[in-house]
C-alpha positions in Angstrom: 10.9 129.6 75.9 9.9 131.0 79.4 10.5 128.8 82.8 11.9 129.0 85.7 15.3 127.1 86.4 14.5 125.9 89.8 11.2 126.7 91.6 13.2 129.7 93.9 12.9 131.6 91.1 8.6 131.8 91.1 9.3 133.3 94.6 7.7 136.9 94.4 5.2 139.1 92.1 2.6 138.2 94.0 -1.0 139.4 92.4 -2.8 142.6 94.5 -6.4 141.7 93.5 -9.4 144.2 94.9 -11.6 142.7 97.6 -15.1 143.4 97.0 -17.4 141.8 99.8 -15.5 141.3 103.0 -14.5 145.1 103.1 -18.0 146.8 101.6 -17.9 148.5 104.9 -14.7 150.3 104.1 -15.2 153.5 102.0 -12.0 153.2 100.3 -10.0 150.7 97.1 -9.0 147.5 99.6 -5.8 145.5 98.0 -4.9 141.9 98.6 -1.4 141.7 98.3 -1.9 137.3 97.8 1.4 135.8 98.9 -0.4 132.3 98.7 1.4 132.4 94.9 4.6 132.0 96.1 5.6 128.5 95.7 5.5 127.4 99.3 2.1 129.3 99.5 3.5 132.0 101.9 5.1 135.2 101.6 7.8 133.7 104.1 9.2 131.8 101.2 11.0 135.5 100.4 12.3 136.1 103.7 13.5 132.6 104.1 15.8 132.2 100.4 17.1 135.8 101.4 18.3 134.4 104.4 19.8 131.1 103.3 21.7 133.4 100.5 23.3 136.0 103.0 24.2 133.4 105.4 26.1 131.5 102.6 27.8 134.4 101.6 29.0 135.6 104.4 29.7 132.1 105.8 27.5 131.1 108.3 26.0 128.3 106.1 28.1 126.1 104.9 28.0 123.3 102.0 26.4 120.3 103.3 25.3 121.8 106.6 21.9 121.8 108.7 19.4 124.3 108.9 18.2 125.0 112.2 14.9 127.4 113.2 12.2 128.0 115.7 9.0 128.4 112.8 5.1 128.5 112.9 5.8 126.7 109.9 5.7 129.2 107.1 9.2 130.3 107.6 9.6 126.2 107.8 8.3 125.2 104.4 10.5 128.6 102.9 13.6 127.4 104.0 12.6 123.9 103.4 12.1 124.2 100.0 15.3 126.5 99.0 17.5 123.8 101.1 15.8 120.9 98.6 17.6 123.1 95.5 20.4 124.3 97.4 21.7 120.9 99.1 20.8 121.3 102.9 19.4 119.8 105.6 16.4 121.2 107.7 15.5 120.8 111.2 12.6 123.0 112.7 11.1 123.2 116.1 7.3 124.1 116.1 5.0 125.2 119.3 2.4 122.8 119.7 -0.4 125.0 119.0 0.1 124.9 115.3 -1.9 123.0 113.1 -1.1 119.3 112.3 -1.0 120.7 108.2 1.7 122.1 109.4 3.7 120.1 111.0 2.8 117.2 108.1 4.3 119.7 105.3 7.1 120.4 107.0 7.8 116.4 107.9 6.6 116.3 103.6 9.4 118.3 101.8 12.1 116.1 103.9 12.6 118.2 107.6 12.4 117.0 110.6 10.3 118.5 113.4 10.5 118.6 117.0 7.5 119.8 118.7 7.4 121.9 122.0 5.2 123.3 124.4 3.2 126.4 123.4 2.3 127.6 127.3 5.9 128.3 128.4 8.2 131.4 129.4 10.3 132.3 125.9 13.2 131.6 128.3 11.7 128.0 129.1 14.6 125.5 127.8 11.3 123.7 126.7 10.3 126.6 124.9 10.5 126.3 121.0 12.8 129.5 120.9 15.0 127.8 123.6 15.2 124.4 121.9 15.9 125.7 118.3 18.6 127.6 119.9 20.2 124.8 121.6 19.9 122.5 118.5 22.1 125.1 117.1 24.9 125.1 119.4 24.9 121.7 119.8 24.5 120.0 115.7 27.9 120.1 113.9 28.1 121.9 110.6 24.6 123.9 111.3 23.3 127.4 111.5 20.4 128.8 113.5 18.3 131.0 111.6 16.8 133.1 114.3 14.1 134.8 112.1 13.4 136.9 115.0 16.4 139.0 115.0 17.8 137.8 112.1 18.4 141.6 109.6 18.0 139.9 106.4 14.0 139.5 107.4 13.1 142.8 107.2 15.8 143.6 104.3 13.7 140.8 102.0 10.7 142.8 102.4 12.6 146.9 101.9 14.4 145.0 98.5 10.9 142.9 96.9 7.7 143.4 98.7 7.8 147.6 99.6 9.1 147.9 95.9 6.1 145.5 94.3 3.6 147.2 96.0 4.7 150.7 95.1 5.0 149.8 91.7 1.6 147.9 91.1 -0.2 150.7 92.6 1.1 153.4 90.6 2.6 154.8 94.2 -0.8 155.2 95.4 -0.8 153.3 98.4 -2.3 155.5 100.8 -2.3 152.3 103.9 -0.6 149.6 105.0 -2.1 146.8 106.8 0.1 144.0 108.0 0.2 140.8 111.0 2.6 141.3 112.8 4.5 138.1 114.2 8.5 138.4 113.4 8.2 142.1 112.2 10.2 141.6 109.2 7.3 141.9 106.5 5.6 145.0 108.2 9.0 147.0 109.3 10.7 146.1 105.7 7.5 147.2 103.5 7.2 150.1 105.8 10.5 151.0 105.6 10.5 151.5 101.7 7.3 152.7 101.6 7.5 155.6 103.3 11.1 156.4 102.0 8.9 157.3 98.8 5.9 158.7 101.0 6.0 159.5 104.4 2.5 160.3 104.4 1.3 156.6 103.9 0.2 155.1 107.2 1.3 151.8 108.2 -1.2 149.8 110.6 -0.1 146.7 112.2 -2.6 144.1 113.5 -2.0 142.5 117.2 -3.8 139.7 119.0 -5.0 139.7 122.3 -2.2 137.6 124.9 0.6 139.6 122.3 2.7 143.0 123.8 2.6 144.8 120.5 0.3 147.0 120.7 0.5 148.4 124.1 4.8 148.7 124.0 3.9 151.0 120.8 2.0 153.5 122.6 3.3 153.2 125.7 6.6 151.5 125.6 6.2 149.5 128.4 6.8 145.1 128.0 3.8 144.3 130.5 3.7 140.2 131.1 0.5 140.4 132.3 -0.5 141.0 128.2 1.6 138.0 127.9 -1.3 134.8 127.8 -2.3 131.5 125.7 -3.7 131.9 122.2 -5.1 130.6 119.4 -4.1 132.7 116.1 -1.4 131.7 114.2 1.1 133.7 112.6 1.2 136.8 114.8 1.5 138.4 117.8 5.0 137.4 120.3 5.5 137.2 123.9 8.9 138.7 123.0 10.2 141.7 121.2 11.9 140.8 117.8 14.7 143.0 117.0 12.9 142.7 113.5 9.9 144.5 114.4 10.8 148.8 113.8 8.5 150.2 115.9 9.4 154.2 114.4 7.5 153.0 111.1 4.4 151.5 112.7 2.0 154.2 113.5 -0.5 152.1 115.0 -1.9 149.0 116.1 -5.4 147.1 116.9 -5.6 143.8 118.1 -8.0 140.8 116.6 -9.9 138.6 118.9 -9.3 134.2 118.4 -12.8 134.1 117.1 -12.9 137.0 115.5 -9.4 136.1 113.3 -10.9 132.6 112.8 -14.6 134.0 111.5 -13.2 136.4 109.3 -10.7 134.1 107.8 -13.6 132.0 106.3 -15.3 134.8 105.6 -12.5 135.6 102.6 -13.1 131.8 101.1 -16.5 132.2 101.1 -17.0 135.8 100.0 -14.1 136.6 97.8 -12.9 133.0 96.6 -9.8 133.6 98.0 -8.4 130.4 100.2 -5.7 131.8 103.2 -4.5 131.4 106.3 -5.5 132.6 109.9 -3.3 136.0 109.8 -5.6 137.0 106.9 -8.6 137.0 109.1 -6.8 139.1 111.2 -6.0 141.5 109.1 -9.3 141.9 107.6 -11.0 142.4 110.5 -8.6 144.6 112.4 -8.9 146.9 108.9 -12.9 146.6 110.0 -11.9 147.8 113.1 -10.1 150.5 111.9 -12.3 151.9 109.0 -12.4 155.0 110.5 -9.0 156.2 109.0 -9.5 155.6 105.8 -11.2 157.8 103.0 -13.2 157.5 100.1 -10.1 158.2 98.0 -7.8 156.0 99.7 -5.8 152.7 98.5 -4.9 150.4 101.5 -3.2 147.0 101.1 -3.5 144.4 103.5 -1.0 141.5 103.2 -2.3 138.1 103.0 0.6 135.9 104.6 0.0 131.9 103.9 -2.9 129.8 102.3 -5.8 128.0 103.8 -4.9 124.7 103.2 -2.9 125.1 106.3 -5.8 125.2 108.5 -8.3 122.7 107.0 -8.2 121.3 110.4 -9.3 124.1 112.3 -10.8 127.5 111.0 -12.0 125.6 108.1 -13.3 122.4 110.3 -17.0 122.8 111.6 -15.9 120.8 114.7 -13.1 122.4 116.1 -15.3 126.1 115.2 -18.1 124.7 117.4 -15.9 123.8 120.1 -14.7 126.6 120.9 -17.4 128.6 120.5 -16.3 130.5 117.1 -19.3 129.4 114.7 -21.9 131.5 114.6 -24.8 129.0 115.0 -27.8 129.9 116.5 -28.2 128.1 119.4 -31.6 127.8 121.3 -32.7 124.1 122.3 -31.1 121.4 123.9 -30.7 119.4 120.6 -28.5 122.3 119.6 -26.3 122.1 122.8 -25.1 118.3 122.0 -25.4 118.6 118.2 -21.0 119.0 118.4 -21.0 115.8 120.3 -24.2 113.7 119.5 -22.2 111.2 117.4 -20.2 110.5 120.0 -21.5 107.3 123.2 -22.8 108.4 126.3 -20.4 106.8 128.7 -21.8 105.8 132.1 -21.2 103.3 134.9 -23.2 100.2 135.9 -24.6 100.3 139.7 -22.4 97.4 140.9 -19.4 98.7 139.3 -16.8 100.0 141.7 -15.6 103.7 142.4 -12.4 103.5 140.5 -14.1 102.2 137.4 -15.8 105.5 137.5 -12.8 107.0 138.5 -10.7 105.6 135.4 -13.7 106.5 133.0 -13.9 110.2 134.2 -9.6 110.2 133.7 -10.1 108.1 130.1 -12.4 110.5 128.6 -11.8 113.8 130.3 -15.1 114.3 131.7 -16.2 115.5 135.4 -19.5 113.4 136.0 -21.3 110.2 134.9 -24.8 109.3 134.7 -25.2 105.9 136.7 -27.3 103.1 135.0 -29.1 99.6 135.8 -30.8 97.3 133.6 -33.7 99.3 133.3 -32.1 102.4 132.5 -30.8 105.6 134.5 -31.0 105.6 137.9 -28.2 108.1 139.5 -24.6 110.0 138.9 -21.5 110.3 140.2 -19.3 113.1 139.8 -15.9 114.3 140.8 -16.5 117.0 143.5 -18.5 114.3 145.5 -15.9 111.1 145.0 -13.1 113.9 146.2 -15.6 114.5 149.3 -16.2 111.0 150.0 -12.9 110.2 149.7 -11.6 112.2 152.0 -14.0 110.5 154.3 -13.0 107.2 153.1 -9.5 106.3 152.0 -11.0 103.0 150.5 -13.5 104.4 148.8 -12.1 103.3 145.3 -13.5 99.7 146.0 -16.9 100.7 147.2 -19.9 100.0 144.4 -20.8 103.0 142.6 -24.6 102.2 144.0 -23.5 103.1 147.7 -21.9 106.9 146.7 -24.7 107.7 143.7 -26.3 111.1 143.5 -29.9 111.7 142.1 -30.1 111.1 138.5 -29.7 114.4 136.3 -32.8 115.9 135.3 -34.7 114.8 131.7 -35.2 117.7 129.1 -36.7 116.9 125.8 -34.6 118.0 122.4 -37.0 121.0 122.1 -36.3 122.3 125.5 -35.0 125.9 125.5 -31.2 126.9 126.5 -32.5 128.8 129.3 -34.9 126.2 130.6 -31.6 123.6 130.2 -29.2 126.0 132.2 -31.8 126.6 135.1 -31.4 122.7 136.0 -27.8 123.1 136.4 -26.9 123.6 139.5 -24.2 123.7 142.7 -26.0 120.6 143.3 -26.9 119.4 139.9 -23.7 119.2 137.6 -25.6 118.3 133.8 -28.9 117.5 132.1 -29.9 114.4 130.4 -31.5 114.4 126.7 -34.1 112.6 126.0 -33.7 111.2 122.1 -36.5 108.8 122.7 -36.3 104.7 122.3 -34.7 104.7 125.6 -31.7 106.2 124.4 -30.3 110.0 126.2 -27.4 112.2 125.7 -25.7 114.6 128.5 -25.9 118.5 128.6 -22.7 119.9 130.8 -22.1 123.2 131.9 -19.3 123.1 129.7 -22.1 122.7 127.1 -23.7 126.0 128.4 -20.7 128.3 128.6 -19.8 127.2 124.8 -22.7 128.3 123.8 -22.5 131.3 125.7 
């Protein structure tokens, strides 16, 4: 009989399987490496065992004890599983900027999870790197995992994932294409690799508000690189002592939208269901197709699985609102289509200021179309309350009728983007929609630049 004595040992021999459609641009054989097969659906789960085992044997774990770590919550559900088997308790500490999946798997295989602030200094003590490593100075019996810096990362990777890739392409690997977030899987794989052949070239793939790319060819940390983003997975405002910069011979970095297209792209056009990182990496490959020959084999790592990302990259809704699905947008009917099902607040006549005030606060909005019984008559909006209320401290407790603007202007559904962003004005701060039996809808100028 064949089986597995716990479920740590189906960690590894991932499947490389060809990609046909996503890289038919690319004049060369294009290898998934799918780490989606391991049993947490990540290639972390390697990483994350590998650590566990050296820290017990050395002595940093203990029996009984708590396991501590900073995670985007693939490194998370590794060590989360393996401390299930092994007898451990898990406590992680995720930025808040990864998806609720996530977080709910974690929280689902028994850890618990504090979430912190993604758009805070690393040194922040409200940072997640800051809080994971003050959980574990201060939880008895426990042990901080620090993936970052932590040599059994990359060692995982030189002893499994370098050797399974030589070996399942007969040593023909010619390129290398890897995320980059923690270094370990790209600086272990590379390592190895080129130990056998130090002409294979080893491409790592950036985002933009990450210093990767510009310390490799320059050297120099520059802060200013250092902004908010939206890809998961990789890219650091730090430098990991786990990324080996001497085995990366180049980066490119991978737009938000770009990471988030592409990564449907794969479901749709290869049947092949992963995370955000795999975008990435498919497109940054686009990017760099120029390097790579008819002859060549490149292998791009896909980290994780899509099913952590069902609420975003694979969610129409949160694509359209930020801009990232490729929708052809012309009328006004397709400027409010992201929001149509949602009621067009407003504020009575003989309602007062702060009602208006309160609404805009409620429902995070910046005007208000003003209505009677017969319908619209005005609008109020926040520049002018601030105005007004400067002129008048009691201003909350006027009726909105007194301190009313003109009523937007009335566009049908069929009027054109261009005509819709001509009305909107210095004076004029949205549009009304027309949807006919007396009902409208509101165009904004956040509307506008979305579509942009």
């Amino acid at each position: 009989m064949r089986y597995a004595k716990n479920i740590l040992e189906t960690i590894g021999n991932t499947p490389l399987v060809q990609l046909n459609s996503v890289t038919k641009e690319i004049d060369a054989l294009v290898l998934a490496k799918v780490e989606t097969f391991n049993p947490g659906n990540s290639i972390k789960d390697r990483m994350a065992l590998k650590m566990i085992e050296d820290a017990e044997a050395d002595g940093r774990l203990k029996p009984g004890g708590t396991i501590i770590e900073g995670t985007s919550g693939n490194t998370g559900m590794g060590l989360a599983l393996a401390a299930i088997i092994k007898g451990y308790q898990c406590i992680f500490v995720i930025s808040d900027k990864q998806s609720k999946e996530k977080m709910d798997i974690l929280r689902a295989v028994g850890a618990e999870v504090i979430v912190c602030p993604t758009n805070v200094e690393p040194e922040d003590p409200r940072s997640y790197y800051s809080v994971s490593k003050r959980l574990g100075e201060e939880t008895p019996n426990s042990w901080y995992v620090n993936q970052y810096d932590n040599p059994s990362n990359a060692i995982t990777h030189y002893e499994q994932t370098g050797p399974e890739i030589w070996e399942q392409t007969d040593g023909k690997i010619t390129h290398l294409v890897v995320g980059v977030g923690t270094g370990g899987t790209i600086s272990g794989t590379a390592k190895y690799l080129k130990e056998q052949n130090p002409n294979i070239k080893i491409w790592g793939i950036d985002t933009y508000g990450s210093v990767f790319k510009k310390y490799h060819e320059t050297g120099i940390f520059d802060e200013n690189e250092i902004y908010p983003y939206i890809t998961e997975g990789i890219g650091e405002d730090i430098l990991p002592k786990n990324v080996d910069f001497s085995v990366i011979d180049g980066f490119t970095k991978v737009t938000d939208k770009d990471a988030a297209v592409y990564t449907r792209k794969i479901a749709l056009e290869e049947g092949i269901f992963v995370g955000n990182s795999a975008g990435s990496a498919i497109k940054g490959m686009l990017q760099l197709k120029e390097n790579f020959k008819k002859d060549d084999v490149v292998v791009v790592i896909f980290h994780d699985h899509g099913s952590r990302y069902v609420g975003k990259m694979f969610n129409d809704d949160w694509m359209r609102e930020r801009g990232f699905l490729d929708e052809e947008i012309t009328t006004a009917a397709d400027l409010i289509k992201s929001h149509l099902d949602k009621d067009l607040i407003t504020v009575q006549t003989e309602e007062l200021v702060s009602h208006a005030i309160e609404r805009m606060r409620e429902f995070k909005i910046s005007q208000i179309p003003v209505r009677d019984v017969n319908g619209l008559v005005g609008s109020v909006d926040e520049s002018a309350l601030l105005h007004r209320y400067i002129e008048d401290k009691n201003i909350a407790d006027t009726p909105i009728k007194n301190v009313m603007g003109a009523m937007y202007p009335v566009v049908q559904l069929n009027a054109s983007i261009d005509a819709v962003s001509k009305l909107i004005t210095k004076e004029n701060q949205a549009v009304m929609v027309d949807l006919g039996n007396g009902k409208h809808h509101i165009i904004t100028k956040h509307d506008i630049i979305n579509a942009i």
